[in-house]
C-alpha positions as a Python dict, from the first residue, in 0.01 Angstrom:
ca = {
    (1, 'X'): (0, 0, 0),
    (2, 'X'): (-183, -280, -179),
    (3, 'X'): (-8, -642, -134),
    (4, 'X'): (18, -630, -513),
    (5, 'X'): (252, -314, -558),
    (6, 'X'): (599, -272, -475),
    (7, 'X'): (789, 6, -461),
    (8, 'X'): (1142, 41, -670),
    (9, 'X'): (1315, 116, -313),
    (10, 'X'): (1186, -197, -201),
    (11, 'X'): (1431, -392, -534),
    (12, 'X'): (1773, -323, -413),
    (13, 'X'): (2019, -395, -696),
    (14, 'X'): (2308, -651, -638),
    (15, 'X'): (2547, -776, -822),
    (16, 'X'): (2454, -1144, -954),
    (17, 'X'): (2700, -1399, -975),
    (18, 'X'): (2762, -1370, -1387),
    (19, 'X'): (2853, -1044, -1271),
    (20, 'X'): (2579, -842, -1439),
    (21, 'X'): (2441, -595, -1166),
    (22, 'X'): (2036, -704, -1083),
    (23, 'X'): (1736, -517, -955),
    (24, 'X'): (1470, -816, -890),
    (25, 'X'): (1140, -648, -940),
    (26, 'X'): (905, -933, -881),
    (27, 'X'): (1018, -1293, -745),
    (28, 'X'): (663, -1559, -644),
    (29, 'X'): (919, -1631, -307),
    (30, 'X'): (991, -1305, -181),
    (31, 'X'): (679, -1155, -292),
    (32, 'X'): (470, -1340, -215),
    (33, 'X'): (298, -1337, -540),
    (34, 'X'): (128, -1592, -696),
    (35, 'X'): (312, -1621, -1018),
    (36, 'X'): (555, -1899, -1209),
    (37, 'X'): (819, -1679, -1339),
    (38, 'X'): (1045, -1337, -1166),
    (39, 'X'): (1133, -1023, -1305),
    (40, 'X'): (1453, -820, -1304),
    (41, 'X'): (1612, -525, -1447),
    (42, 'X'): (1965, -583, -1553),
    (43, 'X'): (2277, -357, -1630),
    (44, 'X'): (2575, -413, -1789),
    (45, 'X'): (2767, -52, -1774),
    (46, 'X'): (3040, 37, -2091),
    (47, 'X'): (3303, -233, -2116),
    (48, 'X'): (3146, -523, -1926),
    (49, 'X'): (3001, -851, -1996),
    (50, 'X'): (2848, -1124, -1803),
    (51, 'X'): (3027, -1426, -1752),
    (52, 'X'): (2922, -1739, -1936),
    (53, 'X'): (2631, -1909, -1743),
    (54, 'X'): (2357, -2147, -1820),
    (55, 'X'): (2045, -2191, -1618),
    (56, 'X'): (1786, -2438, -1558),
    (57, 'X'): (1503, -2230, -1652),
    (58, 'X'): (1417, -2014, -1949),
    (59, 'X'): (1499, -1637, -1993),
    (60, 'X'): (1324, -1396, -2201),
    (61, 'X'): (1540, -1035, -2272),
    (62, 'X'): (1371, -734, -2354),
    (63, 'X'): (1596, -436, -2419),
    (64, 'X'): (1554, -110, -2269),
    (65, 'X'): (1837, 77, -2353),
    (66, 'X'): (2172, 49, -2495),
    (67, 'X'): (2393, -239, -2755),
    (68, 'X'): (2500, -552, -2665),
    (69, 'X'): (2556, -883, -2794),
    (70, 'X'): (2419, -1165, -2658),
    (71, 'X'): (2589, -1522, -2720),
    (72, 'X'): (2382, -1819, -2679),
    (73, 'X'): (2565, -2147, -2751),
    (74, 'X'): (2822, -2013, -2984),
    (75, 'X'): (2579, -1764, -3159),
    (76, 'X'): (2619, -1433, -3156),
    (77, 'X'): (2343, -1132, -3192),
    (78, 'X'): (2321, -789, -3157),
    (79, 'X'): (2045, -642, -2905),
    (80, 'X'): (1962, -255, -2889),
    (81, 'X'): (1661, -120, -2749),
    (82, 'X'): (1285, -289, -2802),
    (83, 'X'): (1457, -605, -2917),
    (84, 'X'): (1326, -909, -2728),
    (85, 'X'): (1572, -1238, -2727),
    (86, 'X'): (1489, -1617, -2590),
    (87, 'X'): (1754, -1787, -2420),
    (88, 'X'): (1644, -2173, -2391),
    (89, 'X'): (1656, -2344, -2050),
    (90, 'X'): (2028, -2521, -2041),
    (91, 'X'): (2171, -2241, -2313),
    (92, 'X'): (2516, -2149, -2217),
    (93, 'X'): (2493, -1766, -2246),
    (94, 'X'): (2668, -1418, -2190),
    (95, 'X'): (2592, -1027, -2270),
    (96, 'X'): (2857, -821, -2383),
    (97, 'X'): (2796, -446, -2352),
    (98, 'X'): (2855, -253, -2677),
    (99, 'X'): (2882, 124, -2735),
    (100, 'X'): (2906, 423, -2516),
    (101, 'X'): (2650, 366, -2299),
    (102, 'X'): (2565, 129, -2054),
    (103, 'X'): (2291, -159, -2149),
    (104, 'X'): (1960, -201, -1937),
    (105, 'X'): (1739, -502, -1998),
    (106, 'X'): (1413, -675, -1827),
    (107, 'X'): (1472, -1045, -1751),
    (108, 'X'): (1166, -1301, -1689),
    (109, 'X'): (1299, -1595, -1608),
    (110, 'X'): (1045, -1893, -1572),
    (111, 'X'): (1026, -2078, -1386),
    (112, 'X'): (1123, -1825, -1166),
    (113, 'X'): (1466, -1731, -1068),
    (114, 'X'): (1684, -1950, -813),
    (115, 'X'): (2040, -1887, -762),
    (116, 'X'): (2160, -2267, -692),
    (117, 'X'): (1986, -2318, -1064),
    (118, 'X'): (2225, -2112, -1191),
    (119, 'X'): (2569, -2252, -1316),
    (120, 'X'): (2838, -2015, -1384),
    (121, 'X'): (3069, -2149, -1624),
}
C-alpha cells in the first residue's frame, strides 16, 4: 500500500472523552502525514449527547447522517445531513442526537487534534 492510503481497519473507533464515540481517519502524528489539521468520523447513537467541551483549536462539522443539535456558547442549531457547522477555537460546545437514528459526522479539527487540548467541562 502507498504511504498515503489507509485503510478503515487501520481507524479503530474509541470512545473520546466528551463521550462521543471517534474513528480518527487521518491525524499529521500518527500518520505520518504532512498536514496541519486531523480527521475523524463521529457518532452519537439515539439518545446521547456529548458532554460540554471546548478546545484549543478549531472544528469544522460536516453531517453525514442523522439530527442533532449542536450548542456552541449558549446557541443552539439544528444539523441533519450535508449541513456543515464552525465551532471557533475556545467555543464551549456539545451535540445532542435527535431523532430515531443515530448521528454520523466528519470532524477536521485544525490545528490538528490533541487530547490534553481538549477541556471537558
Amino acid at each position: 500500500m502507498s504511504r498515503y492510503f489507509k485503510a478503515a481497519q487501520e481507524s479503530p473507533a474509541f470512545l473520546a472523552g466528551d463521550a462521543t464515540l471517534l474513528q480518527e481517519i487521518a491525524h499529521p502524528l500518527k500518520d505520518n502525514w504532512p498536514i496541519g489539521y486531523s480527521l475523524a468520523k463521529a457518532q452519537l447513537d439515539v439518545g446521547q449527547s456529548s458532554l460540554p467541551h471546548r478546545l484549543k483549536s478549531s472544528e469544522l462539522y460536516y453531517v453525514l447522517s442523522g439530527t442533532a443539535s449542536i450548542f456552541i456558547d449558549g446557541q443552539e442549531q439544528t444539523l441533519q445531513a450535508g449541513d456543515c457547522c464552525l465551532v471557533p477555537a475556545q467555543a464551549e460546545q456539545y451535540v445532542q442526537q435527535k431523532g430515531n437514528q443515530p448521528f454520523h459526522f466528519l470532524c477536521i479539527v485544525e490545528p490538528y487534534w490533541q487530547e490534553n487540548d481538549e477541556d471537558v467541562l
